[in-house]
C-alpha positions in Angstrom: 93.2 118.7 58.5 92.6 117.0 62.0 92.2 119.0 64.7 91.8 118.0 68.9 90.2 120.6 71.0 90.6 119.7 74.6 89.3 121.7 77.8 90.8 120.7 81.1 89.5 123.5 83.9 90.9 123.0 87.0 89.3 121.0 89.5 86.8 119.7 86.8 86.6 116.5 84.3 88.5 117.2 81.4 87.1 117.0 78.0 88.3 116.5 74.3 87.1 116.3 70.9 89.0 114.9 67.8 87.9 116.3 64.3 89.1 115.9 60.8 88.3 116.8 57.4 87.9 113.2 56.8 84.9 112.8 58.6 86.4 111.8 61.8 84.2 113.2 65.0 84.9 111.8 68.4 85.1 112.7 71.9 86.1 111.9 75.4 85.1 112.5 79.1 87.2 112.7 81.8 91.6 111.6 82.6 91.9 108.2 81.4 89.4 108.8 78.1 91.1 112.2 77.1 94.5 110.6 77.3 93.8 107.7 74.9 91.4 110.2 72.5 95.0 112.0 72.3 97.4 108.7 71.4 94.5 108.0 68.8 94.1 111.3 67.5 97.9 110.9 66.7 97.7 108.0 65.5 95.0 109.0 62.9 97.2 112.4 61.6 99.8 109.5 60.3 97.3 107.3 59.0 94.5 110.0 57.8 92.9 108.9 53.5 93.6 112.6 53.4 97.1 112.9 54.3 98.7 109.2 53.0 99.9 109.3 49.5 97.7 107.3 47.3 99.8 107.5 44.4 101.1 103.5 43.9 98.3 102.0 46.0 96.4 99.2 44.5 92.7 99.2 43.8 90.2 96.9 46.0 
């Protein structure tokens, strides 16, 4: 359901983009972006509406 695309050519500023099913769309430019677009990427897979259990949550 969320996928991160990331292009890192040698000798040229890396790139990533985070997607999900969810509606999540983001992207980054260059070392220190890509690498926190990656922790937050994993920390959106574990905390995803899509992938969490609803079942037992209460209503707002």
């Amino acid at each position: 359901m969320a996928w991160l695309h990331i292009t890192a050519p040698r000798g040229a500023t890396p790139t990533a983009t985070s997607t999900c099913a969810c509606g999540r769309d983001r992207s980054a430019v260059g070392h220190e972006r890509v690498h926190a677009l990656i922790a937050d990427h994993e920390t959106h897979r574990d905390t995803c509406p899509l992938r969490t259990n609803q079942e037992g949550r209460n209503a707002a």
